[in-house]
Biopython code that builds the backbone (N, CA, C, O; Angstrom):
import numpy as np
from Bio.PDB.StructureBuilder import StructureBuilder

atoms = [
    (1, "UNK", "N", (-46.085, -34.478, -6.845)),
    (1, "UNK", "CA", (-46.099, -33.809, -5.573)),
    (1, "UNK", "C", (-46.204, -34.853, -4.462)),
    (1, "UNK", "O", (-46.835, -35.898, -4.625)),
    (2, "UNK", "N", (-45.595, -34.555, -3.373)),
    (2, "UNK", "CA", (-45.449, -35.790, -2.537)),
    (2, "UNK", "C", (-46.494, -35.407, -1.445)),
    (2, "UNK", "O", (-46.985, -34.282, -1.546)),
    (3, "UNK", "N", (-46.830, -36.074, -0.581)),
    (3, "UNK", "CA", (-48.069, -36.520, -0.142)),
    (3, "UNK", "C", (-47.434, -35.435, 1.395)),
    (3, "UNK", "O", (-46.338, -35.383, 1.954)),
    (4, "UNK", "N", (-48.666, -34.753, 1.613)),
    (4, "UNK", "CA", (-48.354, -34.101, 2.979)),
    (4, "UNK", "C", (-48.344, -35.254, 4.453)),
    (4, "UNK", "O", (-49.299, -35.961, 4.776)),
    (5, "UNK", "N", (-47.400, -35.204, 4.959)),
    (5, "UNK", "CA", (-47.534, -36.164, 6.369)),
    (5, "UNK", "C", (-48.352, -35.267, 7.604)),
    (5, "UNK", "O", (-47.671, -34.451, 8.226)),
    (6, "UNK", "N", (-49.617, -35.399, 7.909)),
    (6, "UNK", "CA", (-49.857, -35.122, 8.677)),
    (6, "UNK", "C", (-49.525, -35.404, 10.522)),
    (6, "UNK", "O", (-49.491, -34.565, 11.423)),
    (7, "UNK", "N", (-49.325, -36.859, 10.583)),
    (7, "UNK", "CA", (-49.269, -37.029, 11.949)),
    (7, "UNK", "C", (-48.578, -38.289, 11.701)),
    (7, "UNK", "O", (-48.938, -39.075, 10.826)),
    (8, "UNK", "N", (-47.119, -38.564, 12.838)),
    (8, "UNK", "CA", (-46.375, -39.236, 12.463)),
    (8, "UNK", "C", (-46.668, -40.364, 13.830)),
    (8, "UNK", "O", (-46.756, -39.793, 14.917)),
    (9, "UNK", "N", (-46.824, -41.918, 13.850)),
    (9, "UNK", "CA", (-47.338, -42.829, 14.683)),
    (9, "UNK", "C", (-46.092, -42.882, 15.714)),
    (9, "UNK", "O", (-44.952, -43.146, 15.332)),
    (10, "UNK", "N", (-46.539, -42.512, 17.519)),
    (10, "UNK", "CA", (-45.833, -42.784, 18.150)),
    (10, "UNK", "C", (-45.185, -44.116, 18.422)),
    (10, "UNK", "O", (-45.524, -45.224, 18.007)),
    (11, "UNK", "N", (-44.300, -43.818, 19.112)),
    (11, "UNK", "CA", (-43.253, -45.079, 19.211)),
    (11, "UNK", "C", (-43.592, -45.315, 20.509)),
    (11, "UNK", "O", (-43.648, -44.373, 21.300)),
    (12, "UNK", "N", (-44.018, -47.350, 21.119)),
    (12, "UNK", "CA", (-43.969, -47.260, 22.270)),
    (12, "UNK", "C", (-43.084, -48.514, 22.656)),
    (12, "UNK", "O", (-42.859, -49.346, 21.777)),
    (13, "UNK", "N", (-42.441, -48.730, 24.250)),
    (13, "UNK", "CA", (-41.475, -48.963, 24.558)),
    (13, "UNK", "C", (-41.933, -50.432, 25.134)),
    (13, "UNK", "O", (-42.924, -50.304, 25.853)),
    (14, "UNK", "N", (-41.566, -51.549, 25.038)),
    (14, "UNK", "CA", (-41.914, -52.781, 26.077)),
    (14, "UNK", "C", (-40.421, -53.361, 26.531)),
    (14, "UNK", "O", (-39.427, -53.515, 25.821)),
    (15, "UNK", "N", (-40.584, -53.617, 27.873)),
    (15, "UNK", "CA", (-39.406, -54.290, 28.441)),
    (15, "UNK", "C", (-40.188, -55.802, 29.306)),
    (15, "UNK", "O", (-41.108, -56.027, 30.092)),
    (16, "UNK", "N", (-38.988, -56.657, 28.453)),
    (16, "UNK", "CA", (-39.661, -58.019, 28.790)),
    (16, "UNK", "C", (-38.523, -58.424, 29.645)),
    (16, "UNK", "O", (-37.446, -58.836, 29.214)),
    (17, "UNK", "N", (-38.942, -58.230, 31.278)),
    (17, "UNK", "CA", (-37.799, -58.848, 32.327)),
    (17, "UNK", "C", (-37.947, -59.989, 32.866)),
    (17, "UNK", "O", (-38.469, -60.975, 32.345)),
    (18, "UNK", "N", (-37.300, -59.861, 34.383)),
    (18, "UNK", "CA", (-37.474, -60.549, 34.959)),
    (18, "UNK", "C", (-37.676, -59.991, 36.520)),
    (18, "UNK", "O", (-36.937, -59.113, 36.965)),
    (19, "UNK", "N", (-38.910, -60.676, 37.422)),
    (19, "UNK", "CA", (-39.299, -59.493, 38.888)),
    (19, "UNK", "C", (-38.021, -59.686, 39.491)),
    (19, "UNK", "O", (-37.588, -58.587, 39.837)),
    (20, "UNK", "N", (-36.947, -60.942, 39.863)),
    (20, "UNK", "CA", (-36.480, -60.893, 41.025)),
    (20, "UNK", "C", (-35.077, -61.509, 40.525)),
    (20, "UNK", "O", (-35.083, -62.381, 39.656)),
    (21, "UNK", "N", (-34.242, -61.184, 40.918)),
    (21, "UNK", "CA", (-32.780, -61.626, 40.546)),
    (21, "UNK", "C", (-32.212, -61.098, 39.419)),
    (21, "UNK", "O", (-31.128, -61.512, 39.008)),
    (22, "UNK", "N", (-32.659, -60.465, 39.024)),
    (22, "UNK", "CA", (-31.765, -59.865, 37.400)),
    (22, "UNK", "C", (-31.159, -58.496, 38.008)),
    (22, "UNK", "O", (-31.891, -57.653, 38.525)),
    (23, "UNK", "N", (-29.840, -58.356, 37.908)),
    (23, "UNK", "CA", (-29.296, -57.322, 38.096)),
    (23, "UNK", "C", (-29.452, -56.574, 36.564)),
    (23, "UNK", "O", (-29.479, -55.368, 36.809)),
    (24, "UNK", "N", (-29.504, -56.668, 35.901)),
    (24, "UNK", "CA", (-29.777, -55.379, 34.418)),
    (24, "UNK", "C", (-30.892, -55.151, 34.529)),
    (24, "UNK", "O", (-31.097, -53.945, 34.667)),
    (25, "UNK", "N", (-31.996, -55.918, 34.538)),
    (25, "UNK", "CA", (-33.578, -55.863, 34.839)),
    (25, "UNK", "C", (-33.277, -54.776, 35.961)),
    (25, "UNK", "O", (-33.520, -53.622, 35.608)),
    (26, "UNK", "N", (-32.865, -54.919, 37.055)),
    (26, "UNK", "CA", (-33.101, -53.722, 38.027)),
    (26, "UNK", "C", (-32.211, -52.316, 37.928)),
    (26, "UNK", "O", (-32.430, -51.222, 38.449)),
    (27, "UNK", "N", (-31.084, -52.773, 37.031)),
    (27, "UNK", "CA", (-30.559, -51.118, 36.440)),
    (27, "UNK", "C", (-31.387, -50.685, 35.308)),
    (27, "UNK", "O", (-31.445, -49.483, 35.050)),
    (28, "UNK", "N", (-32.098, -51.632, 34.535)),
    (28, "UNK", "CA", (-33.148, -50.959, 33.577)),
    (28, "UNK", "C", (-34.391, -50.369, 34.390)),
    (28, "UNK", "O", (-34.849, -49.327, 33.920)),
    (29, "UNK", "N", (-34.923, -50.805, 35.383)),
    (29, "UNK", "CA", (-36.208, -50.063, 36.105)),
    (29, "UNK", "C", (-36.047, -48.911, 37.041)),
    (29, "UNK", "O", (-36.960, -48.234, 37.513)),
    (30, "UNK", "N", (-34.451, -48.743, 37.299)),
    (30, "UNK", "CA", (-33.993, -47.566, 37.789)),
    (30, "UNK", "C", (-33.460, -46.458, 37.014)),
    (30, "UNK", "O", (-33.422, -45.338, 37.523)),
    (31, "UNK", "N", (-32.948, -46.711, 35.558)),
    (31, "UNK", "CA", (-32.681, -46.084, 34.802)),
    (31, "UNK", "C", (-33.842, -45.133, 34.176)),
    (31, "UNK", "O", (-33.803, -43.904, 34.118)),
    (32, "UNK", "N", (-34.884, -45.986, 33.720)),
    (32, "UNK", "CA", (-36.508, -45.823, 33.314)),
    (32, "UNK", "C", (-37.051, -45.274, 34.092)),
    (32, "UNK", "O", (-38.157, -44.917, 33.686)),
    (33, "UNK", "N", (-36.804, -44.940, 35.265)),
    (33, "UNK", "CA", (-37.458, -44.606, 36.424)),
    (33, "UNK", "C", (-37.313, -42.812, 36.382)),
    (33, "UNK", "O", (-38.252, -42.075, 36.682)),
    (34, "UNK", "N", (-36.126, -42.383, 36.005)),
    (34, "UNK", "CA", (-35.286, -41.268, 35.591)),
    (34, "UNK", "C", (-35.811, -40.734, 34.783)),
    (34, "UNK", "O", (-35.890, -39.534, 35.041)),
    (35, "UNK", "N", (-36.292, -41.029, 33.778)),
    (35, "UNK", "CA", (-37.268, -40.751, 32.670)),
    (35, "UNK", "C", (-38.445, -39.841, 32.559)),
    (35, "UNK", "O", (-38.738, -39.197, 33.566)),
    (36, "UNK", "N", (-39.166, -39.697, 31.471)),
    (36, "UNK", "CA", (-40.614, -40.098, 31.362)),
    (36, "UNK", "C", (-41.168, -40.855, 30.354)),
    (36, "UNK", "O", (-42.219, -40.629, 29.754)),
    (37, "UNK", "N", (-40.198, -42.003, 30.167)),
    (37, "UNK", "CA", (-40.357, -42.310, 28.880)),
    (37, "UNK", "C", (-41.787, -43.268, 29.342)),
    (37, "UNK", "O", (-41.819, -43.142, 30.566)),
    (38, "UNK", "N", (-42.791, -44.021, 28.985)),
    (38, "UNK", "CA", (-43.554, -44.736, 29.148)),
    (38, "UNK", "C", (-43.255, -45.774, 28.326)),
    (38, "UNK", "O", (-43.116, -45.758, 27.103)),
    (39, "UNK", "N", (-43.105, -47.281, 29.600)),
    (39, "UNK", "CA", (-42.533, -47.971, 29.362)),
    (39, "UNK", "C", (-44.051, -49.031, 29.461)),
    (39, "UNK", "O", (-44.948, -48.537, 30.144)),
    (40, "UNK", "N", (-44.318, -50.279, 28.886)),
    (40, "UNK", "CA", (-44.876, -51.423, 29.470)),
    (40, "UNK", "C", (-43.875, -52.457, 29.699)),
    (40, "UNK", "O", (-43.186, -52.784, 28.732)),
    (41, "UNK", "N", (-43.659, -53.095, 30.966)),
    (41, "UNK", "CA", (-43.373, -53.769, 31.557)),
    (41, "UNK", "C", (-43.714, -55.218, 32.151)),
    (41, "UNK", "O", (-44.287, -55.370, 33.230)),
    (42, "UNK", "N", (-43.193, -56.512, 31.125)),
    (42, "UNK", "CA", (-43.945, -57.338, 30.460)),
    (42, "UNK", "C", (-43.183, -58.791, 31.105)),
    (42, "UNK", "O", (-41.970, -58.745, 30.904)),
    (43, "UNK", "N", (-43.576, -59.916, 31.747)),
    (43, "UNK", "CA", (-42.980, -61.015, 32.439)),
    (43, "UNK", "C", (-41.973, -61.566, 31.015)),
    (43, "UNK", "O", (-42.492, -61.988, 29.982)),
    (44, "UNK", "N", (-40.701, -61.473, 31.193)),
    (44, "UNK", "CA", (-40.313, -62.461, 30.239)),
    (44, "UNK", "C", (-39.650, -63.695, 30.263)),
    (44, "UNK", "O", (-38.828, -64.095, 29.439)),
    (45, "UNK", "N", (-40.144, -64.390, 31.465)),
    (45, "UNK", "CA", (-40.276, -65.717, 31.701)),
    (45, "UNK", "C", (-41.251, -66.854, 31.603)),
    (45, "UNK", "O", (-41.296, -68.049, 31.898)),
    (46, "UNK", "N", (-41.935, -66.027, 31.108)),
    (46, "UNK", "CA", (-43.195, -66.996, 30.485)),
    (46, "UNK", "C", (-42.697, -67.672, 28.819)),
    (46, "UNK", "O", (-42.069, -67.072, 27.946)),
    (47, "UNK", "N", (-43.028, -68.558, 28.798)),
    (47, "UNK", "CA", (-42.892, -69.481, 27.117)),
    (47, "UNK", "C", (-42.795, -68.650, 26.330)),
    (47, "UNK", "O", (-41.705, -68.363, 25.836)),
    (48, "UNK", "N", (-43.812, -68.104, 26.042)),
    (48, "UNK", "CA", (-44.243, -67.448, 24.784)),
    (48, "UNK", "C", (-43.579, -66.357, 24.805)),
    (48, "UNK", "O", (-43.195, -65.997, 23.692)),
    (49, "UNK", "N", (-43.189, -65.425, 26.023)),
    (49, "UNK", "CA", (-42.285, -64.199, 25.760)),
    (49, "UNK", "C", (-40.683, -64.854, 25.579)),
    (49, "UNK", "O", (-39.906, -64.532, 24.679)),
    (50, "UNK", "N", (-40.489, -65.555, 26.347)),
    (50, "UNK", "CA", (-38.866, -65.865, 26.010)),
    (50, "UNK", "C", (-39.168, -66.109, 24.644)),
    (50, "UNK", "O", (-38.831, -65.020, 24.178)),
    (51, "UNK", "N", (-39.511, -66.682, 23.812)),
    (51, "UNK", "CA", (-39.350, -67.847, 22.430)),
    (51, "UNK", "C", (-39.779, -66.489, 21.739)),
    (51, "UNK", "O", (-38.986, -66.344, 20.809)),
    (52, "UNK", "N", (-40.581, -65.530, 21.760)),
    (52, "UNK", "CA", (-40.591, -64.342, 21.530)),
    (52, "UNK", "C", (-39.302, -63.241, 20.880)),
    (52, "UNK", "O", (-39.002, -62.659, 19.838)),
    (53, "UNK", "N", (-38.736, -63.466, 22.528)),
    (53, "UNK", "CA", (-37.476, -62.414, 22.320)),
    (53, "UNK", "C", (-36.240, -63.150, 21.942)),
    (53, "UNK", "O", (-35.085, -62.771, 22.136)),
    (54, "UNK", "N", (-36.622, -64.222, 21.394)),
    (54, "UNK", "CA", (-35.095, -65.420, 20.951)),
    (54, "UNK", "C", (-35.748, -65.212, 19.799)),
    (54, "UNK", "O", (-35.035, -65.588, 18.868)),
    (55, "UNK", "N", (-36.992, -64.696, 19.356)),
    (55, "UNK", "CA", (-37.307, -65.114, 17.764)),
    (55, "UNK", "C", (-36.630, -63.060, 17.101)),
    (55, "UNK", "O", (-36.590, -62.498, 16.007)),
    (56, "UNK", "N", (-36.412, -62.833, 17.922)),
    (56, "UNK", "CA", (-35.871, -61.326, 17.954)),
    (56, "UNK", "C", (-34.040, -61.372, 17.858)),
    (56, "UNK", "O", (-33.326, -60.477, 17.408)),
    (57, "UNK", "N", (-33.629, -62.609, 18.389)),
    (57, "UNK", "CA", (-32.118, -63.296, 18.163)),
    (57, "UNK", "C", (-31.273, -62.773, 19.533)),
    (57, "UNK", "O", (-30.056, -62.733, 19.714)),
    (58, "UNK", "N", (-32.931, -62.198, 20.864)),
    (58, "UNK", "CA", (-31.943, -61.871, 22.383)),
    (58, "UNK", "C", (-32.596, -63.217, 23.239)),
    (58, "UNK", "O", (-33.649, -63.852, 23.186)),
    (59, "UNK", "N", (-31.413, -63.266, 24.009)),
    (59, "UNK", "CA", (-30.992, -64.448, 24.672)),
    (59, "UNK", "C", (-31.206, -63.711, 26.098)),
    (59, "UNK", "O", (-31.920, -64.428, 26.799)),
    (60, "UNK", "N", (-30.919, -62.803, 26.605)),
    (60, "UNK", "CA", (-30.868, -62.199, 27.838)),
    (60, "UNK", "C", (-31.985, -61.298, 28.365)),
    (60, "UNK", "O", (-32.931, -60.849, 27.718)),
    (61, "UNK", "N", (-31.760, -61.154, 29.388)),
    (61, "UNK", "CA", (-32.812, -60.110, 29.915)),
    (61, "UNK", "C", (-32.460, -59.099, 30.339)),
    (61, "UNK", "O", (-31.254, -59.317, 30.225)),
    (62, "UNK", "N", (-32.516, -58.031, 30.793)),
    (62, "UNK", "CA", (-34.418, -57.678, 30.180)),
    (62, "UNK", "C", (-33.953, -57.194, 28.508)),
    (62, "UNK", "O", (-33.056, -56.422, 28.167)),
    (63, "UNK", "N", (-34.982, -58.010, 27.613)),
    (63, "UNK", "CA", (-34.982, -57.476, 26.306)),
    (63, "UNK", "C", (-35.847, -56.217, 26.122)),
    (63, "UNK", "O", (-36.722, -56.134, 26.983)),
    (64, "UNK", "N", (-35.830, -54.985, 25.018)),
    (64, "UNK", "CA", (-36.287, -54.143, 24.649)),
    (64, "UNK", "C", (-37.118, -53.612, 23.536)),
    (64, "UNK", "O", (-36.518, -52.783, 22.852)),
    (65, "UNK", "N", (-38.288, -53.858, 23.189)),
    (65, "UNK", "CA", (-38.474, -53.568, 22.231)),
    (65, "UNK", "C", (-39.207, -52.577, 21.635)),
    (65, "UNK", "O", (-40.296, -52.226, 22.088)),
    (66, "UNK", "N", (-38.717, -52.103, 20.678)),
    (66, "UNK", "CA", (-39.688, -50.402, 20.424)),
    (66, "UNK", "C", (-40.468, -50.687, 19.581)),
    (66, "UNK", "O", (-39.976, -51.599, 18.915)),
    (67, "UNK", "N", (-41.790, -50.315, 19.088)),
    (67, "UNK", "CA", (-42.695, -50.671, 18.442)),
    (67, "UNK", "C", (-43.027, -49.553, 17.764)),
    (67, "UNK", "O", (-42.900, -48.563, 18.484)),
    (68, "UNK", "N", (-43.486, -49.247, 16.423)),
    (68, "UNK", "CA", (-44.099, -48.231, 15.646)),
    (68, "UNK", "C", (-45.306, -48.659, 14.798)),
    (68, "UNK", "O", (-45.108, -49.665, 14.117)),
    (69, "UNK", "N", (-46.587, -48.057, 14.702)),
    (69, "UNK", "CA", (-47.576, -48.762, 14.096)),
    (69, "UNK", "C", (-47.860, -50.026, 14.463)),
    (69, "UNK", "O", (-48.332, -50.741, 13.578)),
    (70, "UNK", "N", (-47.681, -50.549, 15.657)),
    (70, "UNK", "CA", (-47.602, -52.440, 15.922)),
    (70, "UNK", "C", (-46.331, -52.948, 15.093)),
    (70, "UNK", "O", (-46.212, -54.173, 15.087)),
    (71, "UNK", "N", (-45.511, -52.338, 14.503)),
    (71, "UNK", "CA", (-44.126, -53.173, 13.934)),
    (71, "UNK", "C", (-42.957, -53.030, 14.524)),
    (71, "UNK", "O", (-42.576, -51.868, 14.664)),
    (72, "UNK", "N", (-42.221, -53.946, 14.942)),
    (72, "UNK", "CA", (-40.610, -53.601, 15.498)),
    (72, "UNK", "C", (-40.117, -53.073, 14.787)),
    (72, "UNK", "O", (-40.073, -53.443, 13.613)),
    (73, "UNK", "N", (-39.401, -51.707, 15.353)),
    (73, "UNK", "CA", (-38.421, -51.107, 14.775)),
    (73, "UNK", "C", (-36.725, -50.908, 15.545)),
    (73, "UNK", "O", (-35.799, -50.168, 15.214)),
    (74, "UNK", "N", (-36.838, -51.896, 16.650)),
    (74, "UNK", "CA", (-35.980, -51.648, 17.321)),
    (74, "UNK", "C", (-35.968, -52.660, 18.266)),
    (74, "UNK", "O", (-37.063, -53.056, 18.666)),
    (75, "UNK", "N", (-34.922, -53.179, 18.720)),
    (75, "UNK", "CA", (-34.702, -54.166, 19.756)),
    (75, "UNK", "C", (-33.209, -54.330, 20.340)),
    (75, "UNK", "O", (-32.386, -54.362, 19.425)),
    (76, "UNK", "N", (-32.729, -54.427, 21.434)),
    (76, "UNK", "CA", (-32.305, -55.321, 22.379)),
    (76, "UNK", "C", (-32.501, -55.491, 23.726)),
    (76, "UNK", "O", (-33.450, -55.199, 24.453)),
    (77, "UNK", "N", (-30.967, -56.246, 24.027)),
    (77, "UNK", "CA", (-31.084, -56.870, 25.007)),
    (77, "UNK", "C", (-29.817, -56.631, 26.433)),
    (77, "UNK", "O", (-28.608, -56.788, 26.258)),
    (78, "UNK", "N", (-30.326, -56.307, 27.527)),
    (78, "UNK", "CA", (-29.596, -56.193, 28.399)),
    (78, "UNK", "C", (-29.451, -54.474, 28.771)),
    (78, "UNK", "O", (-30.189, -53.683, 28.184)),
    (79, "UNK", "N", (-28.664, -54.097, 29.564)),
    (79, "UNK", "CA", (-28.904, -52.709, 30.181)),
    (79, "UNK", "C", (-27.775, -51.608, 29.300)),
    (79, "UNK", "O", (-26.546, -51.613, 29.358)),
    (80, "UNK", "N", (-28.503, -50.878, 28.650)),
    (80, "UNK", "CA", (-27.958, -50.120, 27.783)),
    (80, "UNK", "C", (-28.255, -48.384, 27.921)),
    (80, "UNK", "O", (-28.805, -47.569, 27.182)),
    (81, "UNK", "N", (-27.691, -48.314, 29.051)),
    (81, "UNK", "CA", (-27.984, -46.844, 29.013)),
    (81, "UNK", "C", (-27.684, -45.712, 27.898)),
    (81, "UNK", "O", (-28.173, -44.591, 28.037)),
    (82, "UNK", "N", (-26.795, -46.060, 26.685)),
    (82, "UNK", "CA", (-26.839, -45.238, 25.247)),
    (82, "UNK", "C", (-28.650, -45.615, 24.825)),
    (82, "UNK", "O", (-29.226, -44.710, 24.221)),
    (83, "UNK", "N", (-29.238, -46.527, 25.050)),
    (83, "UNK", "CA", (-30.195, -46.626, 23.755)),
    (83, "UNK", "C", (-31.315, -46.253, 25.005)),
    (83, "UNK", "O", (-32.448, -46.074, 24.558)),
    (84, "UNK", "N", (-31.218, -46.137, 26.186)),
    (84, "UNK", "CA", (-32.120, -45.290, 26.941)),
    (84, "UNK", "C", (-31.858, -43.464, 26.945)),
    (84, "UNK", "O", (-32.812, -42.699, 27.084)),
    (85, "UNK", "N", (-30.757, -43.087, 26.810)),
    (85, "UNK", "CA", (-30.037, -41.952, 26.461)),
    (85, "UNK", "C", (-31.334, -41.811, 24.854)),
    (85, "UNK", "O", (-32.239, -40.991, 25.003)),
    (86, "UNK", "N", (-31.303, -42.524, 23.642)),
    (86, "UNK", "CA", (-31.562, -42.321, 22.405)),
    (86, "UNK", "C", (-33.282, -42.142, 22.825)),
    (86, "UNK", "O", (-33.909, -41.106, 22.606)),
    (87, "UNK", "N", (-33.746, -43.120, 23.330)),
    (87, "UNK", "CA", (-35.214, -43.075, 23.541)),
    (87, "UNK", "C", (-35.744, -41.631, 24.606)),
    (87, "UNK", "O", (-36.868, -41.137, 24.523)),
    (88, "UNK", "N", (-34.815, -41.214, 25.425)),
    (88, "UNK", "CA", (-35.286, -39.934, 25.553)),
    (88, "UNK", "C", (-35.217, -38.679, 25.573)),
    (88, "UNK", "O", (-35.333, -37.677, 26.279)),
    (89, "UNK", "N", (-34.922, -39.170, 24.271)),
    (89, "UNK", "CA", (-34.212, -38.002, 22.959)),
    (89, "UNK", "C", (-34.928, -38.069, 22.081)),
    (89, "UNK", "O", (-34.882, -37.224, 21.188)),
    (90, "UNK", "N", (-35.550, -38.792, 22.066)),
    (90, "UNK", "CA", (-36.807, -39.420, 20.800)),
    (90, "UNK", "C", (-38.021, -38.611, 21.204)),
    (90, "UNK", "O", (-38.399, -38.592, 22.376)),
    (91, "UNK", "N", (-38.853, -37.705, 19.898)),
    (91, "UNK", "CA", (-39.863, -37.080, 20.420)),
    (91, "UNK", "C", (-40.925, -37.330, 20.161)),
    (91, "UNK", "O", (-41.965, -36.678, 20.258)),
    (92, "UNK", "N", (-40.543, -39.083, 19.534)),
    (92, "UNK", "CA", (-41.785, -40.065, 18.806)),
    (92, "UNK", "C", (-42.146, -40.839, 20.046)),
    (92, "UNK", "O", (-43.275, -41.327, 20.018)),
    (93, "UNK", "N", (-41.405, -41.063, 21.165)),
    (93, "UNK", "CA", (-41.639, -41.982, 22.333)),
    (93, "UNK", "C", (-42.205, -41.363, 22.870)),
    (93, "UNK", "O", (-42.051, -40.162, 23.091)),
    (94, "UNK", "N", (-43.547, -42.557, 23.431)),
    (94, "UNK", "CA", (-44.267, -42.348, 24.371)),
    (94, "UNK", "C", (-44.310, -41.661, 25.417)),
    (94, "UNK", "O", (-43.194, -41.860, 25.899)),
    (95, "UNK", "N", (-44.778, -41.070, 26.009)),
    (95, "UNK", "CA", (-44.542, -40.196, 27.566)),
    (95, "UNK", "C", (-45.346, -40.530, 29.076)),
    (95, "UNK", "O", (-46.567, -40.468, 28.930)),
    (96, "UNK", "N", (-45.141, -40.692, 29.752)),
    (96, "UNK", "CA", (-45.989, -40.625, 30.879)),
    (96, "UNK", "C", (-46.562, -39.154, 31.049)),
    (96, "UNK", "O", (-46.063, -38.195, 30.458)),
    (97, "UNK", "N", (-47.422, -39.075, 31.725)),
    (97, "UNK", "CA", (-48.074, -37.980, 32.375)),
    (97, "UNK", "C", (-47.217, -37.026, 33.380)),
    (97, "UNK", "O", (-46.818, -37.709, 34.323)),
    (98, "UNK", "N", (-46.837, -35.766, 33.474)),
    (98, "UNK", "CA", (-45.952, -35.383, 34.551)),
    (98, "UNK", "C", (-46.710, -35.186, 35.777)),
    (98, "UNK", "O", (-47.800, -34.643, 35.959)),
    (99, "UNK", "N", (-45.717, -35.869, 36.753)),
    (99, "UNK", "CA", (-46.453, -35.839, 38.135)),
    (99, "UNK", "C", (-46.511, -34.431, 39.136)),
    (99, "UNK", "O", (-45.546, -34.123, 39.836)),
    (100, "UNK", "N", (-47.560, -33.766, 39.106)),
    (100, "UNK", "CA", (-47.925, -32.757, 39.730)),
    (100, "UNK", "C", (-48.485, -33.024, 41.642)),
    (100, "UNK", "O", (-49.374, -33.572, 42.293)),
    (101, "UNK", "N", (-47.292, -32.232, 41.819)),
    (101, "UNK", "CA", (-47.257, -32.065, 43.666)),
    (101, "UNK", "C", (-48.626, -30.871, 43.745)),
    (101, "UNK", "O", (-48.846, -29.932, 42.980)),
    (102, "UNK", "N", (-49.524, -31.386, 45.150)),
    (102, "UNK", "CA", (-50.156, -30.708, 45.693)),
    (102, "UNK", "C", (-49.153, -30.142, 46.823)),
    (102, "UNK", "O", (-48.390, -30.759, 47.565)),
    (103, "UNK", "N", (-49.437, -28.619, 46.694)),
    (103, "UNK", "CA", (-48.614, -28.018, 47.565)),
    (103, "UNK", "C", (-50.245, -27.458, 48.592)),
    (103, "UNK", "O", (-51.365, -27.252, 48.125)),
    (104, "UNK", "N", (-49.810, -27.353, 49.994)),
    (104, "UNK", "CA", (-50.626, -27.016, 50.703)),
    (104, "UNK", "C", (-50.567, -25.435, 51.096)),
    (104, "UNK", "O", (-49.511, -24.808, 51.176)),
    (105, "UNK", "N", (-51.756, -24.930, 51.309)),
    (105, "UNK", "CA", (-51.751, -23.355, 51.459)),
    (105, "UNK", "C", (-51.297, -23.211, 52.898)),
    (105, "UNK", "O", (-51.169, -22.092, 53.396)),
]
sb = StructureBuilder()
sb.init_structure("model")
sb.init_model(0)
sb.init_chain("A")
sb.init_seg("    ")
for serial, (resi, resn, name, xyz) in enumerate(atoms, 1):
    if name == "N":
        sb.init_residue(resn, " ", resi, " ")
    sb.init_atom(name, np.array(xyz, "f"), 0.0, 1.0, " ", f" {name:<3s}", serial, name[0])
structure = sb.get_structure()
């Protein structure tokens, strides 16, 4: 008999950019923006994140990576609105909170 799955580990999203000059970096934070996917949003010009996302075999920015249990299950690189299309379609990805308007009496 196979083992009942109770609760299946969400999936969460990191994008390792760049703040200023990257045109995909800024169609990815406008794309994401569209969303609710909950994203962390991570410098990837620092050492350790570039050599990071080259040890992942991406060269460009902004790289993507989806995480399950702390393990990659998913990665690239550059502005891909199909695999932002897939992630919020995904009902394992993370969510932000929905933003609720105060309406005045």
């Amino acid at each position: 008999m196979s083992p009942v799955i109770t609760s299946i580990a969400p999936k969460s999203v990191v994008v390792f950019g760049k703040e200023k000059g990257c045109v995909q970096c800024n169609a990815m934070d406008r794309a994401i923006a569209k969303t609710d996917i909950k994203v962390t949003k991570v410098d990837g010009t620092t050492d350790e994140n570039r050599e990071y996302c080259m040890s992942l075999g991406h060269t460009q920015a902004p790289t993507v990576v989806v995480y399950q249990d702390g393990v990659v299950i998913d990665s690239w690189s550059g502005f891909n609105p199909g695999k932002i299309d897939e992630l919020k379609n995904d009902p394992l990805v993370e969510r932000t909170a929905p933003v609720r308007e105060l309406i005045a009496a």
